[in-house]
KOLDREN-926012 format. One record per residue (C-alpha): residue in one letter; x, z, y. Coordinates in steps of 0.25 Angstrom, whole numbers, plus 5000, padded with zeros to 4 digits. Layout:
BEGIN
A_X_Z_Y
...
REM end
This chain:
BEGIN
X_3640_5396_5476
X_3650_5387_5474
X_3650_5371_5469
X_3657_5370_5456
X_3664_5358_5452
X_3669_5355_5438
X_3676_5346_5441
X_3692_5349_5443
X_3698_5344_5455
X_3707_5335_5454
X_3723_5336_5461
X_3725_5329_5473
X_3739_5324_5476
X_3749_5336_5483
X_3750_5326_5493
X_3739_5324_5499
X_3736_5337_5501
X_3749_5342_5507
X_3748_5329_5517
X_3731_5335_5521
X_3738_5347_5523
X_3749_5342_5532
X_3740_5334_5541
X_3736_5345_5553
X_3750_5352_5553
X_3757_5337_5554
X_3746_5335_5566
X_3751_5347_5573
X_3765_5347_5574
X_3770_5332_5575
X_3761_5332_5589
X_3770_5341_5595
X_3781_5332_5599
X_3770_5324_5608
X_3766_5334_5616
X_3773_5333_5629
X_3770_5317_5626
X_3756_5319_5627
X_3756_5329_5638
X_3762_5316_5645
X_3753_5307_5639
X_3741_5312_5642
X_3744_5318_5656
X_3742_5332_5653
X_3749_5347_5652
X_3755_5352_5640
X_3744_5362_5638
X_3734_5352_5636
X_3742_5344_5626
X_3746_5357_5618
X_3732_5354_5615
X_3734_5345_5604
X_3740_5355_5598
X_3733_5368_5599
X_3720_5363_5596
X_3724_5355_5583
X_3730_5368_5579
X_3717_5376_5583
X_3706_5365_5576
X_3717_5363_5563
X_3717_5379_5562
X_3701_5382_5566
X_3697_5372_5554
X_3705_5379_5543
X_3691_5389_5544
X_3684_5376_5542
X_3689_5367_5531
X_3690_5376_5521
X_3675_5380_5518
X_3670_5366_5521
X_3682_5360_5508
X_3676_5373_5500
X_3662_5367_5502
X_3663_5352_5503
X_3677_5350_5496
X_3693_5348_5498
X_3693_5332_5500
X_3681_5330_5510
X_3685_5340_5520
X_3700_5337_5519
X_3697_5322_5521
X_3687_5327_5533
X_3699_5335_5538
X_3709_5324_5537
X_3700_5311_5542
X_3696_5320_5556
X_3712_5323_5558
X_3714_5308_5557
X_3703_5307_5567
X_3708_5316_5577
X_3722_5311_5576
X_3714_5296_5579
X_3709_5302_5590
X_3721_5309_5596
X_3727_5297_5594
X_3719_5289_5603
X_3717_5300_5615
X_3719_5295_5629
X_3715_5308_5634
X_3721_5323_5631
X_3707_5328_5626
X_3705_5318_5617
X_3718_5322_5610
X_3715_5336_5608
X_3702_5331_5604
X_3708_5323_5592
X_3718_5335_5590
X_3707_5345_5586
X_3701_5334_5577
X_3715_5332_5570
X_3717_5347_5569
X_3703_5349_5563
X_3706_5338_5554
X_3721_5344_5551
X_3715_5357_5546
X_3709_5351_5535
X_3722_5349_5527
X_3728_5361_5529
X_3714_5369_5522
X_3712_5360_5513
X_3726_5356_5507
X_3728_5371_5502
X_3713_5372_5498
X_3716_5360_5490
X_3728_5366_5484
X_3719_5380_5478
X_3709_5369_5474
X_3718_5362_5465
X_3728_5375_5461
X_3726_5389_5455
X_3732_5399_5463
X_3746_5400_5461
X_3749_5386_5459
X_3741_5382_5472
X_3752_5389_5478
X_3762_5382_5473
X_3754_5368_5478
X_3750_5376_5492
X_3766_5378_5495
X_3769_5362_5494
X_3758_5361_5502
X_3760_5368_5514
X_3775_5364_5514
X_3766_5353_5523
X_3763_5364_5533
X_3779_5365_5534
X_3785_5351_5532
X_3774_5344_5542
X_3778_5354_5555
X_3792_5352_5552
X_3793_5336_5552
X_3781_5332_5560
X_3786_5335_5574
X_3797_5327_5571
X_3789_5317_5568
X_3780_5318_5578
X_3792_5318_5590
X_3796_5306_5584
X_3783_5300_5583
X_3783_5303_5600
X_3796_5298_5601
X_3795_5284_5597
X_3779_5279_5598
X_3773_5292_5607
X_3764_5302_5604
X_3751_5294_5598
X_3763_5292_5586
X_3758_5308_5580
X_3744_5303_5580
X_3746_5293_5572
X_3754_5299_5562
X_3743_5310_5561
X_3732_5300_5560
X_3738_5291_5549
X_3742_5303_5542
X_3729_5308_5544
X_3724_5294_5538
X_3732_5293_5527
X_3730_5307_5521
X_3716_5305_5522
X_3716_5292_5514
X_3725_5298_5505
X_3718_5309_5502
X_3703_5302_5502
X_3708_5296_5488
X_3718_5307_5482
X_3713_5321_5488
X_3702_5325_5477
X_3692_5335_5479
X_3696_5349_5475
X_3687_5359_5478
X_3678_5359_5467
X_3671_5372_5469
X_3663_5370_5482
X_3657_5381_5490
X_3644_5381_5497
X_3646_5380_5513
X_3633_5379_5520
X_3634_5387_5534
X_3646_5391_5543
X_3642_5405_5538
X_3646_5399_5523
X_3659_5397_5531
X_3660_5408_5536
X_3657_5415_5522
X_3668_5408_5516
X_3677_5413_5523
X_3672_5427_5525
X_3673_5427_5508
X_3687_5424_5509
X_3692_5434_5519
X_3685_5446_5513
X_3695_5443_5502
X_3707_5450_5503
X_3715_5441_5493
X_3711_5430_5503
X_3715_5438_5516
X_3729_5441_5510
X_3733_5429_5508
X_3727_5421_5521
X_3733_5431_5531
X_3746_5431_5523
X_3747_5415_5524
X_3742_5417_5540
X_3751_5426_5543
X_3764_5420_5537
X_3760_5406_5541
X_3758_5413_5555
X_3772_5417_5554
X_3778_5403_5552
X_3769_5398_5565
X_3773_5410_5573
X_3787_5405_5569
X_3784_5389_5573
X_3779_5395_5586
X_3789_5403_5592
X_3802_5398_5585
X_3803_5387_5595
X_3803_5397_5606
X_3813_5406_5600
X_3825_5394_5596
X_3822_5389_5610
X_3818_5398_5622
X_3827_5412_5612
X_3837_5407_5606
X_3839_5393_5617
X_3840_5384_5604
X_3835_5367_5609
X_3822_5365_5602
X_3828_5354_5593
X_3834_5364_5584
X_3822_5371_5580
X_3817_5359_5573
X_3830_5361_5565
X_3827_5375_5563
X_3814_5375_5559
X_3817_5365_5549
X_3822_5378_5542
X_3811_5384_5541
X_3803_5374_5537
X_3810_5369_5526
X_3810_5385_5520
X_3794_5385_5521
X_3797_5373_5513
X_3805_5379_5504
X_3795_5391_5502
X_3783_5382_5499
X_3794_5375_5487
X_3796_5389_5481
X_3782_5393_5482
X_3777_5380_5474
X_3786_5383_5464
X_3787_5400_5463
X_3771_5404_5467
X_3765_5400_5452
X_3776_5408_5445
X_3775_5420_5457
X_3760_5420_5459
X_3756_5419_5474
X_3757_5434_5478
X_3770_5435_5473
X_3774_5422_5482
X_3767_5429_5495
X_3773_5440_5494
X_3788_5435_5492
X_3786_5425_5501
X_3781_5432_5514
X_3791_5444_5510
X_3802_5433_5514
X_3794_5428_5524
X_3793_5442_5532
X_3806_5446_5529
X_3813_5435_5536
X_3805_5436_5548
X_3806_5451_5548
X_3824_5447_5548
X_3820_5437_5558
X_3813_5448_5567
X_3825_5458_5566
X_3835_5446_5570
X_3827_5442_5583
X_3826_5458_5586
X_3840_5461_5585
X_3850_5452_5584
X_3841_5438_5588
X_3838_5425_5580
X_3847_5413_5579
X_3838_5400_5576
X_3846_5400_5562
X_3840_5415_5561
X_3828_5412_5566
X_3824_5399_5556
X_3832_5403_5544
X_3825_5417_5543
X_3810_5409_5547
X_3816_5399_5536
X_3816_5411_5527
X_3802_5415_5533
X_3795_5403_5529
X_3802_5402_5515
X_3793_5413_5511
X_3781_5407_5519
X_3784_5395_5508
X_3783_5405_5499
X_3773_5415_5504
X_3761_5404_5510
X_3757_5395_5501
X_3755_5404_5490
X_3745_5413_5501
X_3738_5401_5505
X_3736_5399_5488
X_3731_5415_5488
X_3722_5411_5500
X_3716_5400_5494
X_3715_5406_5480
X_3707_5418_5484
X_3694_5412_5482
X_3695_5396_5478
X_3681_5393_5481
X_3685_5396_5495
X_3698_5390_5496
X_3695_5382_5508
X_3691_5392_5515
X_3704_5401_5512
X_3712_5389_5515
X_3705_5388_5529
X_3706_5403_5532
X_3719_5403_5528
X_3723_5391_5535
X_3716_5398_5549
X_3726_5410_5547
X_3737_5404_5546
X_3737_5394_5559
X_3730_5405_5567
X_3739_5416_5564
X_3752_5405_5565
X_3745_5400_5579
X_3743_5415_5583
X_3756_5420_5579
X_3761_5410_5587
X_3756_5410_5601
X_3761_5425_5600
X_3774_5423_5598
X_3774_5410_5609
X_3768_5423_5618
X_3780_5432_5614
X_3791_5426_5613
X_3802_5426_5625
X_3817_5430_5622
X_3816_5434_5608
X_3813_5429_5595
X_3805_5443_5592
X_3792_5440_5594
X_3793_5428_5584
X_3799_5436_5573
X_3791_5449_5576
X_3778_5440_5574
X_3783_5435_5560
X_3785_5447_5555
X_3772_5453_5558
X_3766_5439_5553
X_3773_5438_5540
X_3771_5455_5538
X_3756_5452_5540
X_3757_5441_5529
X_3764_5449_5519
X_3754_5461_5522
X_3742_5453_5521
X_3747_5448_5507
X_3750_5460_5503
X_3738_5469_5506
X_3729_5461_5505
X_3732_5453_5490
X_3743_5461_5485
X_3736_5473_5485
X_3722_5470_5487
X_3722_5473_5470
X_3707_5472_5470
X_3711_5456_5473
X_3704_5447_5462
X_3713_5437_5458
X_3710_5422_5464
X_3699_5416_5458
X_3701_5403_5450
X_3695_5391_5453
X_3684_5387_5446
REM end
């Protein structure tokens, strides 16, 4: 049985919860300029140091399975602030390393930490939000999940540039510091229907109740596999402008600025259209768009090849209908069952880094001379997103509608 609370939850500031949500990615990506300085520092091969990357990436994804069910049992604000206090901890430790273990070590507890936000903000969001206007709150908030890749490594070369590569660090751990104060005295508690959670196999439970819903599976995959699309994208559109098309890596930055900026674009239409479209309706229409310009973009590279004003403008278009298409599937997933919407946000979460992390270590392993393998892989991504929407919500008619929160 679940814990009622009468009380109504009162709204936390937008921005705080767009900033918890922004910590793990800003941690990821403005590192990446200091490889090749640590692999110096530290005397070590490349490999090694690709570490600090790969398992942040693997501990932020494998906690999504964990945060959710523990913020559906013990509340939103003790397990975000939990989340975020261990990745200013692990950026403190990092920080410190004198030896390359001791930075991994630190790494994995930032990336455990980091996961926290990236649950928890859009779980926050169904919490506060029926379901139509959550997705009009969930596109301004993953606009975050756009905006911090595109300007963080910048910041982060500069950062190595001018004071070295313990610079990153400690930008991540005062902003680490400082979202945490802030949100000790403005982030309220949300969650006011607890669920009991008294064994790994309650755990297990949860999520087991949520994935023999189709409703719930409809949207998860449909937001894994369009967000796998964007990654695959990320991965291997650096190889294409580069080692294909013999374009200096200085203009991709340019490029992808492109595509960025129409995600951004898409997350503005979608805050201010799904209320008035319902979120199907926005799924739909967006991830249409979206699989259409990647299927232009497959037919290019097979016949007549890519330009790098082909390539981004057409992935512009792609991610325009992500904007459109993905918060409002991450609203449906979250919606399903509300007394559990930590656990879909963590499930959810899980999909999408896994498929974006899979769909890109097959492309890295395809690609040679031609653009194909990229663009073949987002078109199957993108058609498995529309499909599962479409089989699995639009004409599942026995779906109930999303049950109201109490």
């Amino acid at each position: 049985m679940s814990v009622r609370q009468t009380t109504p939850p009162r709204r936390p500031p937008l921005y705080i919860i767009i900033a918890a949500v922004a910590s793990g990615p800003l941690a990821i990506h403005i590192l990446v300029p200091s490889l090749p300085g640590l692999q110096r520092v530290f005397e070590t091969d490349y490999a090694t140091v690709q570490l600090t990357l790969t398992l942040y990436f693997f501990a932020f994804a494998g906690v999504q399975l964990v945060y959710g069910p523990l913020s559906d049992r013990f509340g939103r604000r003790p397990v975000l602030l939990a989340g975020l206090t261990l990745y200013a901890i692990g950026g403190v430790i990092s920080l410190l390393a004198s030896e390359v273990e001791v930075l991994i070590a630190g790494r994995i507890v930032q990336g455990i930490g980091g996961g926290a936000g990236f649950v928890l903000g859009r779980a926050i969001v169904r919490d506060l939000y029926e379901r139509e206007r959550a997705a009009s709150m969930m596109a301004y908030v993953t606009m975050a999940m756009v905006v911090v890749p595109m300007v963080s490594p910048g910041i982060g070369g500069y950062l190595d540039v001018w004071f070295g590569w313990w610079a990153c660090f400690v930008l991540i751990v005062s902003y680490g510091v400082v979202v945490t104060g802030v949100a000790f005295f403005v982030l309220h508690e949300t969650n006011m229907t607890r669920q009991p959670l008294r064994s790994l196999s309650d755990l297990g439970q949860s999520y087991w109740q949520l994935l023999r819903l189709r409703t719930f599976r409809g949207y998860a995959f449909q937001v894994g596999f369009g967000t796998g699309a964007f990654f695959t994208f990320v991965g291997g559109a650096s190889y294409v402008m580069v080692v294909v098309m013999g374009r200096p890596a200085s203009e991709y930055g340019l490029y992808f600025m492109i595509v960025a900026g129409m995600y951004m674009v898409g997350n503005f239409f979608a805050g201010r259209l799904s209320v008035r479209l319902g979120i199907n309706r926005m799924i739909v229409i967006g991830t249409s768009i979206s699989l259409s310009a990647a299927v232009v973009l497959f037919v290019l590279s097979l016949n007549v090849g890519l330009t790098p004003l082909s390539l981004f403008a057409l992935t512009g278009v792609m991610t325009l209908g992500s904007g459109l298409s993905q918060p409002n599937g991450l609203s449906g997933a979250v919606s399903v069952d509300p007394t559990r919407a930590g656990a879909a946000s963590g499930i959810t979460g899980f999909l999408q880094l896994m498929v974006g992390a899979l769909g890109t270590q097959a492309v890295g392993m395809l690609l040679e001379d031609t653009a194909v393998p990229l663009t073949s892989a987002m078109v199957l991504l993108l058609s498995l997103s529309l499909l599962s929407h479409v089989v699995d919500v639009r004409l599942n008619k026995s779906t109930p509608a999303a049950r109201r929160r109490p």
